[in-house]
Structures are given as structure tokens and as C-alpha cells.
VOFI-11166 format. One record per residue: residue number from 0; residue in one letter; chain; y, z, x of N, C-alpha, C, O in turn. Coordinates in nm, 2 decimals. Atoms other than C-alpha are relative to their C-alpha. Last residue first. Layout:
BEGIN
<NUM "a" "A" <Y Z X> <Y Z X> <Y Z X> <Y Z X>> ...
end
This chain:
BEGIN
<70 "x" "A" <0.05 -0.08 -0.10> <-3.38 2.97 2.85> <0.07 0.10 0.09> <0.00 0.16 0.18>> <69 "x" "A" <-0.11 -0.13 0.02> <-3.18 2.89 2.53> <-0.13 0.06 0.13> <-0.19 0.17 0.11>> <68 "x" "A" <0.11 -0.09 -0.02> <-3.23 2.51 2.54> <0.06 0.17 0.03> <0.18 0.21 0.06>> <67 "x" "A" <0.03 -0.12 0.09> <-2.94 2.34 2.36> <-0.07 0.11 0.03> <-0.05 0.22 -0.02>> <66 "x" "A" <0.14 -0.04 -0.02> <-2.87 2.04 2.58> <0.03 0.16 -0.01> <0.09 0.23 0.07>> <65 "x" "A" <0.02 -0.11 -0.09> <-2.58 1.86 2.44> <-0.13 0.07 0.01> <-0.21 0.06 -0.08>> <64 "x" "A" <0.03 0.04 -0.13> <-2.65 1.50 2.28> <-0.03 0.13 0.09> <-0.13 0.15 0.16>> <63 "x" "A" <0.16 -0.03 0.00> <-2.63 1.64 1.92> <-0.06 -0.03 0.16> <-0.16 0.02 0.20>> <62 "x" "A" <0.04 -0.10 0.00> <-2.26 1.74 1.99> <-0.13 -0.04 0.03> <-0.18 0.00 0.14>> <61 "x" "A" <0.03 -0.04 -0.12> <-2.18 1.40 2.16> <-0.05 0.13 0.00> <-0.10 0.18 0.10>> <60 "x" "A" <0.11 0.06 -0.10> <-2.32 1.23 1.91> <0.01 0.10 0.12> <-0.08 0.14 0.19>> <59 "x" "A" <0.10 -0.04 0.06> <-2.12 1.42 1.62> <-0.13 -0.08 0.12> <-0.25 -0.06 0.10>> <58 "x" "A" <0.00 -0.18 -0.01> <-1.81 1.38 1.85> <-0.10 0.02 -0.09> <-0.08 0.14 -0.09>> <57 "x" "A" <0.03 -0.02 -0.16> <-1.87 0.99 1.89> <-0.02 0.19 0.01> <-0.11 0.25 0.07>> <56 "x" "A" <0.11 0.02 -0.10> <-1.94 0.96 1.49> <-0.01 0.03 0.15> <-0.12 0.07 0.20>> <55 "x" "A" <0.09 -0.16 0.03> <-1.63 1.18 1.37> <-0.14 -0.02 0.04> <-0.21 0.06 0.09>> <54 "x" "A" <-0.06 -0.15 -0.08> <-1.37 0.96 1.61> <-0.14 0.10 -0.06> <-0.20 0.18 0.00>> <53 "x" "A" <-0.01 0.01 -0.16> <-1.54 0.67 1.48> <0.00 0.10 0.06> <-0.09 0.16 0.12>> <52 "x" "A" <0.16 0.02 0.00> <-1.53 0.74 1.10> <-0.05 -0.01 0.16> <-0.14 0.07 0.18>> <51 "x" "A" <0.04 -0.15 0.02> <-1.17 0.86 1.17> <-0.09 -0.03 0.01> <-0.13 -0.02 0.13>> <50 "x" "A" <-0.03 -0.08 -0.15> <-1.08 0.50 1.33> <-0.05 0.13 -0.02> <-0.09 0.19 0.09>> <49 "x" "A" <0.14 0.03 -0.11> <-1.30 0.30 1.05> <0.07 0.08 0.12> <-0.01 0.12 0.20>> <48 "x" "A" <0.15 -0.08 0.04> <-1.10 0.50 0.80> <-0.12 -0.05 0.09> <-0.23 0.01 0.12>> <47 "x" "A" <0.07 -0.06 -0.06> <-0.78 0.41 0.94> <-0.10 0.07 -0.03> <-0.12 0.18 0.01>> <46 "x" "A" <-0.01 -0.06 -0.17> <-0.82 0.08 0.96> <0.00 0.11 0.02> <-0.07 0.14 0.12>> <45 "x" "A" <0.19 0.04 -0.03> <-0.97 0.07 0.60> <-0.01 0.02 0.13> <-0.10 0.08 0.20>> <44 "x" "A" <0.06 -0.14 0.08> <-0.63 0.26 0.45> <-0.13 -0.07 0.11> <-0.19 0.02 0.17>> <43 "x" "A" <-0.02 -0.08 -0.11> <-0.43 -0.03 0.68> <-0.09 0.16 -0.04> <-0.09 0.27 0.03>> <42 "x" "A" <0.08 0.04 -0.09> <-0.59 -0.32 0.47> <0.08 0.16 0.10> <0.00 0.18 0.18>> <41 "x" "A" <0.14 0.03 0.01> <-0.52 -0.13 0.16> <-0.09 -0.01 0.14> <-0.19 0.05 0.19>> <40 "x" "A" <-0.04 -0.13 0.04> <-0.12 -0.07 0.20> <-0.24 0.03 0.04> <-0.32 0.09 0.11>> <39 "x" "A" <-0.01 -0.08 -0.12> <-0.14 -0.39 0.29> <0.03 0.14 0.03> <0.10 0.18 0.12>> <38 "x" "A" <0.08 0.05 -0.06> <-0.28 -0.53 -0.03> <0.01 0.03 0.17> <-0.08 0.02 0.25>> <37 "x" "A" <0.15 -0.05 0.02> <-0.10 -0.31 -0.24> <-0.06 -0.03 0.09> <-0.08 0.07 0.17>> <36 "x" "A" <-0.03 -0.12 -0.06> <0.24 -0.42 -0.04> <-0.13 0.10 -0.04> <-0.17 0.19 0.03>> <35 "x" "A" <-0.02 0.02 -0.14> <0.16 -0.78 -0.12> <0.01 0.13 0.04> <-0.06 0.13 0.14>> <34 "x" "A" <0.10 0.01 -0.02> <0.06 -0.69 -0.49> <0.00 -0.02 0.14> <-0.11 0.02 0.19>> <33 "x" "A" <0.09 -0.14 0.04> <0.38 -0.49 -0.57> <-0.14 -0.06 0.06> <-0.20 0.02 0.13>> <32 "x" "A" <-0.08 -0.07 -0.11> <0.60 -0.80 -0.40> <-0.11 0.13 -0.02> <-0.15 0.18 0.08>> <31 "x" "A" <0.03 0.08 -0.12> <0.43 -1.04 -0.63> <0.00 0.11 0.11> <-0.10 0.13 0.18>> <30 "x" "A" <0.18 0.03 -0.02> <0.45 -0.86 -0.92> <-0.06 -0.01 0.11> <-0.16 0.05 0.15>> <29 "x" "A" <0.02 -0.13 -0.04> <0.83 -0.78 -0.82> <-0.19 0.00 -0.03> <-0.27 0.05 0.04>> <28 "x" "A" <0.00 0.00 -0.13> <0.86 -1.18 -0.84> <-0.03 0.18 0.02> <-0.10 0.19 0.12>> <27 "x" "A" <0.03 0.09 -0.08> <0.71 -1.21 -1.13> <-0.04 0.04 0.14> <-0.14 0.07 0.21>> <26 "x" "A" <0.12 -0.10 0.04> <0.89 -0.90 -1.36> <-0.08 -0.14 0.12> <-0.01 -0.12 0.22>> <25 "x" "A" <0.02 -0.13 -0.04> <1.20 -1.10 -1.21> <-0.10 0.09 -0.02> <-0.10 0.18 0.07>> <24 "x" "A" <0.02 0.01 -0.16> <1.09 -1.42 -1.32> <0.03 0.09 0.11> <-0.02 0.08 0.23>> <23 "x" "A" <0.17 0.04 -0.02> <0.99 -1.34 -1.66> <0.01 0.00 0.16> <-0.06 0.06 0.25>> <22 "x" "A" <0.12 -0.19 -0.02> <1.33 -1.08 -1.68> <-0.12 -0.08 0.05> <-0.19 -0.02 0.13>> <21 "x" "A" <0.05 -0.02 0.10> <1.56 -1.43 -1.61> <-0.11 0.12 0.02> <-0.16 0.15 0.12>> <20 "x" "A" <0.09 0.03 -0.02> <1.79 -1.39 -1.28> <-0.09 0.02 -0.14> <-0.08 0.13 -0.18>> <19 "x" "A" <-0.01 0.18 0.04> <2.13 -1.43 -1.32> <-0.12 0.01 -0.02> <-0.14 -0.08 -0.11>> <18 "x" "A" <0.02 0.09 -0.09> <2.19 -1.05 -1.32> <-0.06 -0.10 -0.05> <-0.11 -0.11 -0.16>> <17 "x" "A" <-0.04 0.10 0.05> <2.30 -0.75 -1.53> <-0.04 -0.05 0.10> <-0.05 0.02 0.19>> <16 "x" "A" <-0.09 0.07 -0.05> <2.15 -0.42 -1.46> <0.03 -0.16 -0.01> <-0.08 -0.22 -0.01>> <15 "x" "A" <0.00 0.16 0.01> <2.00 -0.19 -1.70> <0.11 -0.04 0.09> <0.23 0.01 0.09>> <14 "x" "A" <-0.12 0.06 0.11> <1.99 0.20 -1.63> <-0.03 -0.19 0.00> <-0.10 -0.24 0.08>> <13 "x" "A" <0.04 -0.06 0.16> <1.68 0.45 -1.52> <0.13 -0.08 -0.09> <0.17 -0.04 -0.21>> <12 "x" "A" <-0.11 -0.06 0.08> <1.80 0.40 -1.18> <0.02 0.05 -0.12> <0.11 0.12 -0.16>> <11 "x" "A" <-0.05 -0.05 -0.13> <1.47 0.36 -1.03> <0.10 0.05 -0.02> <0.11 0.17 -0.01>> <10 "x" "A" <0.05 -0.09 0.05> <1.33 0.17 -1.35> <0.06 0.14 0.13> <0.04 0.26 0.09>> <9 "x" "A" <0.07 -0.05 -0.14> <1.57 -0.08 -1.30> <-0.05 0.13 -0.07> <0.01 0.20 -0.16>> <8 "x" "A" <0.00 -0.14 0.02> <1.60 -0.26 -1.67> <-0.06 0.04 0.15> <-0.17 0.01 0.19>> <7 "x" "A" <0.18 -0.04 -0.06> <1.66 -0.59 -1.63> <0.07 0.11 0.00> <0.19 0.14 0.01>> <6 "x" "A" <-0.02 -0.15 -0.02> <2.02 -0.74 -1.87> <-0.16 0.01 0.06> <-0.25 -0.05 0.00>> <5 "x" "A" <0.14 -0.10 0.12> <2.01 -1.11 -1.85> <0.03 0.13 0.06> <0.08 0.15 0.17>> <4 "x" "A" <0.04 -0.14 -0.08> <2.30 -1.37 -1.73> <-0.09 0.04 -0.08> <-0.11 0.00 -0.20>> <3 "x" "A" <0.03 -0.13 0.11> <2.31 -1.72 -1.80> <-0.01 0.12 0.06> <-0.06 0.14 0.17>> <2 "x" "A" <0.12 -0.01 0.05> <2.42 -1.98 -1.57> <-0.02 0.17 -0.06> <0.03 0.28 -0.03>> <1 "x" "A" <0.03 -0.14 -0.07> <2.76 -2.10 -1.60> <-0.14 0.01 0.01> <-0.21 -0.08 -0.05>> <0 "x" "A" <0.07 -0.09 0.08> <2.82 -2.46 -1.68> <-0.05 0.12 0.07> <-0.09 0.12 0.19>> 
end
């Protein structure tokens, strides 16, 4: 017995492609795949915001640190 084919629509090519795989489990698995690549897409946004935040705290310390006097 064969197994069934289904037409998915790639949105990328803007045409339908035939394949074994049912649309529930394809819309699924790209779920999946969209939330794993959110979620590290995320954690690398926080790294670098604690590295700029960093970079703009040491250089805003080391300004206020300098000695200013206008003797």
C-alpha cells in the first residue's frame, strides 16, 4: 500500500508541493522549527544587550571618573 500524498503550500515559492507528509504534521514540525529558532534568536538578542549595556556602563564610569577641575 502506498502512502498517501498531500499537496503543502511553500510559502517561499508561492507554489504547492506534493509530499508524503500530512499538512497537520508539516504545519507541526515547522512550528516547532519557527519556535526553536525564536527562542535562539532571543537568547542571543539578551547577550548582546548585556554586552552593549556593559560596554556603555564602563565608558560612562570611566567618563564620570575623569578629573574635571579647570584650575
Amino acid at each position: 500500500m502506498s502512502k498517501p500524498i498531500f499537496d503543502v503550500f511553500n510559502i517561499l515559492s508561492g507554489k504547492f508541493e506534493r509530499t508524503d507528509i500530512a499538512s497537520e504534521d508539516f504545519y507541526d514540525h515547522m512550528a516547532k522549527v519557527l519556535a526553536n529558532e525564536t527562542t535562539r534568536l532571543l537568547d542571543m538578542y539578551k547577550a548582546e544587550r548585556e554586552i552593549v549595556t556593559s560596554i556603555i556602563n564602563k565608558a560612562a564610569e570611566t567618563e564620570e571618573s575623569k578629573d574635571r577641575s579647570m584650575d
